[in-house]
C-alpha positions, 0 to 999 in steps of 0.5 A: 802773162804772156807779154811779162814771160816774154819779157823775163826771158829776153831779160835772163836769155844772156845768163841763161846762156852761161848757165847753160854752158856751165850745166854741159849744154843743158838749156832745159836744166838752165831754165829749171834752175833760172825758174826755181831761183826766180821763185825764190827771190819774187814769190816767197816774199809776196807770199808774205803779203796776204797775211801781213795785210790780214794782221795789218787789218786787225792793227787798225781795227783795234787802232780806230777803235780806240782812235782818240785815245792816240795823241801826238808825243810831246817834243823831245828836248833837244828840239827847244836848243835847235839854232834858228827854228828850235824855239818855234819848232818846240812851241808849234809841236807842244801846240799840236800835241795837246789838240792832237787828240780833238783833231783825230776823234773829227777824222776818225769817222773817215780814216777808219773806214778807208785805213781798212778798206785799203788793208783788205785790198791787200788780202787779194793779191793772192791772184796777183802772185798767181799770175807771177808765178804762171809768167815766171814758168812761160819765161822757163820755156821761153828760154828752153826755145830761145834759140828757134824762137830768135831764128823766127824773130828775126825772119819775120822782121827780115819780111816785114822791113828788111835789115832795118827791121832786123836792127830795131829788133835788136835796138828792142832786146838791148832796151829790154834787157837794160830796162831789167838791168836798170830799173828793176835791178835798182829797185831790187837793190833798193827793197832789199836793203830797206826790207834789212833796215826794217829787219834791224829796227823791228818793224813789223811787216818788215818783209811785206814793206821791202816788198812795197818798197821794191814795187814803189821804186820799180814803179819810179815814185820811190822809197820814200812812200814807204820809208817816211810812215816807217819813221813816223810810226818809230817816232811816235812808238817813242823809237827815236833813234831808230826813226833816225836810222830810218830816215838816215837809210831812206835817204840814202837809198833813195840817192842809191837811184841817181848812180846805179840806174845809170850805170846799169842802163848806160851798160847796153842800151844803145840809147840816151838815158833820158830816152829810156827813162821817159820810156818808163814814165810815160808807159806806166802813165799809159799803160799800167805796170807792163809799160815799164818795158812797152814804153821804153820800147817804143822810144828807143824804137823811134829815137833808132828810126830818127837817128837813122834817118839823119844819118841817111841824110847825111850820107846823102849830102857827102856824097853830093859835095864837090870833091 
């Protein structure tokens, strides 16, 4: 919690600052604000959570236990006039709606249990929104210090290495605020607008799965993850024209990802695209969620120090040609 309210407020220290300036040189009142509107857009959503898992819970309780009355919908007719495949398309799909049901009742003793399992998980993450909620108010007082804290930082760097330390400091805070600004904020983009999507086809849980829809993107899998049930479960409820808006829409957001990120990390990182973006991959491998900014950290770290020392080289080697 620490570590994720030390990272917030580097993220937020540059608005805070204008927002400080606006409120009369009050960085207090600018922290409270930055707190409360940050509770706003992350905790009241994930409070939805809890109970949308507990209803979800009931729905496949009752779905399992009538699990073989479920069958696959024939196909629509349009299928059959396809060009190329639609003849097949057509036959394969009535084939598999008319076993569907056999199929179903000889998975049902395995599904079952593991659909519920995972839906109570859900009903835990009560603790979770907790934690969020404690490293969201420590980045508050993060940012009511941030000006002694930045002084001490940069003391013990100056120590610790010198103005080479000093530099990779600031490579550290340029990479953590363009990791704020690229990766969470294109996921952000990215939940919000499937969460409206949901919204407008009549999902239930729809707030709850632009919440996941958000966490699947920050965590670089994508929407797709959960876009793609949406749009089966719309097909199957025989909402065909809205399981096509939903696909329409995830497909669109999910290309959302190949310009915005970009242009949000290009901003300020200091470093090539592909050094963040193998930053994000290898720290969440590695070390779980936090090293969507640990990783990054350590590779615009050393791609600093590499570069450096090229550059050092370099210069050398000038200074020893003949004039």
């Amino acid at each position: 919690m620490l570590a994720w309210g030390a990272l917030i407020a580097i993220a937020l220290a540059p608005l805070h600052r204008v927002l400080a300036r606006a409120c009369g040189n009050r960085p207090k009142t600018a922290a409270a604000l930055l707190v409360l509107v940050l509770l706003g857009l992350v905790i009241f959503p994930l409070s939805f959570l809890p109970a949308s898992f507990e209803g979800a819970a009931e729905g496949i309780a009752r779905v399992t236990n009538n699990w073989t009355e479920l069958k696959l919908p024939p196909p629509p007719s349009w299928v059959s006039s396809l060009p190329l495949f639609g003849p097949t398309i057509n036959e394969k799909w009535a084939a598999a709606a008319n076993s569907s049901r056999e199929f179903l009742a000889a998975v049902k003793p395995y599904l079952g249990p593991a659909f519920q399992w995972l839906a109570v998980q859900g009903g835990s993450l009560g603790l979770t929104i907790l934690e969020i909620l404690l490293s969201i108010i420590l980045a508050g007082i993060f940012l009511t210090t941030a000006e002694s804290t930045t002084s001490a930082s940069h003391e013990i760097a100056n120590r610790l290495g010198g103005v080479s330390a000093e530099n990779l400091l600031e490579v550290a805070v340029r990479t953590v605020r363009s990791v704020a600004q690229g990766v969470i904020g294109t996921a952000f983009i990215q939940g919000l607008l499937s969460g409206v999507g949901f919204v407008i086809a009549g999902v239930p849980f729809a707030i709850a799965l632009g919440v996941l829809s958000f966490g699947s993107a920050m965590l670089q899998i994508g929407t797709w993850l959960v876009w793609i049930p949406v749009a089966l479960w719309l097909f199957y409820q025989g909402e065909t024209g809205w399981a096509l808006f939903t696909t329409v829409l995830g497909i669109t957001i999910g290309l959302l990802d190949n310009f915005i990120k970009p242009l949000l990390i290009g901003r300020g990182a200091g470093v090539p695209l592909w050094v963040i973006f193998i930053g994000v991959i290898g720290g969440i491998l590695k070390i779980g969620f936090i090293g969507i900014f640990i990783g990054p950290l350590v590779m615009a770290a050393g791609y600093s120090i590499v570069m450096g020392w090229l550059a050092e080289r370099e210069g050398r080697s000038k200074s020893r040609m003949p004039n």
